[in-house]
C-alpha positions as CSV (number, residue, x, y, z in Angstrom):
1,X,-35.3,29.1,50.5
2,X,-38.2,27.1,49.6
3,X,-38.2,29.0,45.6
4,X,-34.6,27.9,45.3
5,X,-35.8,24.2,46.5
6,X,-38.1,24.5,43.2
7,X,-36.0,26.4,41.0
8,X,-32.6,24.2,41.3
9,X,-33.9,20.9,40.5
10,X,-35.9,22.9,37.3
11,X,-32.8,24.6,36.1
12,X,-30.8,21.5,36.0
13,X,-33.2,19.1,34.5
14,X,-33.3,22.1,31.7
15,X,-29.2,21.9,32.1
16,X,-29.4,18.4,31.7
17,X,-31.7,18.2,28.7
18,X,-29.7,20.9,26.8
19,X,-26.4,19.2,27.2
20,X,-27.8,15.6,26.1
21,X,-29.3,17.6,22.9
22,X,-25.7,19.1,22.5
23,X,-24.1,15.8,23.1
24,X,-26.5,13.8,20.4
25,X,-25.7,16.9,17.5
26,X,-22.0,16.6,18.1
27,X,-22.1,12.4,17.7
28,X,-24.1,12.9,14.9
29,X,-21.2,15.5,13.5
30,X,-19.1,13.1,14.9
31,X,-20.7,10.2,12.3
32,X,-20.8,12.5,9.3
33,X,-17.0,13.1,9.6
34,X,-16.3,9.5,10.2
35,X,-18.2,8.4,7.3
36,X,-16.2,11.2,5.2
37,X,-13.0,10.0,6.5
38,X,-13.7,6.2,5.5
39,X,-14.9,7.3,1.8
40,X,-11.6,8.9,1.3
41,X,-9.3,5.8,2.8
42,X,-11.5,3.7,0.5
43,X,-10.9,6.2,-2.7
44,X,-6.9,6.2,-1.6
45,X,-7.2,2.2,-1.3
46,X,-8.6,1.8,-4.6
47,X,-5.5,4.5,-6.3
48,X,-3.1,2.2,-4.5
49,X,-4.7,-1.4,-5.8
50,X,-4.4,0.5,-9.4
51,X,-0.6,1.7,-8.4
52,X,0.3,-1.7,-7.0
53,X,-1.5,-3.6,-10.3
54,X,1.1,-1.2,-12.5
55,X,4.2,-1.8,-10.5
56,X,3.3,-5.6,-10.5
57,X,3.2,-5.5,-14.5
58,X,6.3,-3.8,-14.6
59,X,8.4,-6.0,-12.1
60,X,7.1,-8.8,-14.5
61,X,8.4,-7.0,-17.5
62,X,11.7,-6.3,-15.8
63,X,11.8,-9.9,-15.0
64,X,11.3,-11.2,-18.3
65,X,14.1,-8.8,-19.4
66,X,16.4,-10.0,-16.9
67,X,15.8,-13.9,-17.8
68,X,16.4,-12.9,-21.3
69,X,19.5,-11.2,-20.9
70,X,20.6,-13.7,-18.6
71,X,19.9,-16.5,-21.4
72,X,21.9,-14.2,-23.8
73,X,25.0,-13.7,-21.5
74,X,24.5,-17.8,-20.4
75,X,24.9,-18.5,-24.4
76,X,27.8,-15.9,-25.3
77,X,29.8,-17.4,-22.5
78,X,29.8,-20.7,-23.3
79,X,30.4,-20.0,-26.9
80,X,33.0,-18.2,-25.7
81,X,34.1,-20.8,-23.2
82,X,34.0,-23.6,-26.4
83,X,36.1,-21.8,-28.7
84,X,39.0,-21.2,-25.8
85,X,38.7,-25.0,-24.9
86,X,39.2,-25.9,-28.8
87,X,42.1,-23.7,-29.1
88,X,43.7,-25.3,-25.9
89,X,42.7,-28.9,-27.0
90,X,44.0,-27.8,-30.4
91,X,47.3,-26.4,-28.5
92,X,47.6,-30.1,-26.2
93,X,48.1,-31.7,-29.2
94,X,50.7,-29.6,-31.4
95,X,52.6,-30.3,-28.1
96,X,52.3,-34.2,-28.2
C-alpha cells in the first residue's frame, strides 16, 4: 500500500506533464493552420477587390452606353414627334 501511495502521485504528475506537452504541440498546430487559413482569405480577398474593380469598370461602360442610347432615342423621338405636329398643324389649316 505504501509503494502505490508513492507511485500514483509519480505516475500522474508524469500523466500530467505529458498531456500539457501534447496540449501546447497541438495549439501550436493549431496556430500554424490558422495562420494558413488567414493567408488564403486574404489572397481570395485581394482576387475579389481585382474582380469587383473589373465589374465596376464595366457597369460604368454599360452605363455610359445606356445614357447614350437613351440621348439617341430622346432625339429620334422628338424629331419624330416635330414632323407629325407639322403635318397636323399643316392639316388644321387646310381645314380652316
Amino acid at each position: 500500500m505504501e509503494f502505490l501511495n508513492e507511485f500514483l502521485p509519480i505516475l500522474l504528475y508524469i500523466a500530467g506533464i505529458v498531456l500539457l506537452i501534447v496540449l501546447i504541440i497541438l495549439g501550436i498546430k493549431a496556430i500554424k493552420i490558422l495562420d494558413n487559413v488567414e493567408d488564403m482569405v486574404e489572397d481570395a480577398q485581394d482576387k475579389l477587390d481585382e474582380f469587383e474593380g473589373a465589374i465596376s469598370l464595366l457597369s460604368k461602360t454599360a452605363n455610359s452606353f445606356a445614357g447614350i442610347s437613351s440621348s439617341i432615342v430622346t432625339g429620334i423621338t422628338t424629331a419624330i414627334g416635330k414632323i407629325f405636329t407639322k403635318k397636323l398643324k399643316e392639316e388644321e389649316d387646310e381645314d380652316e
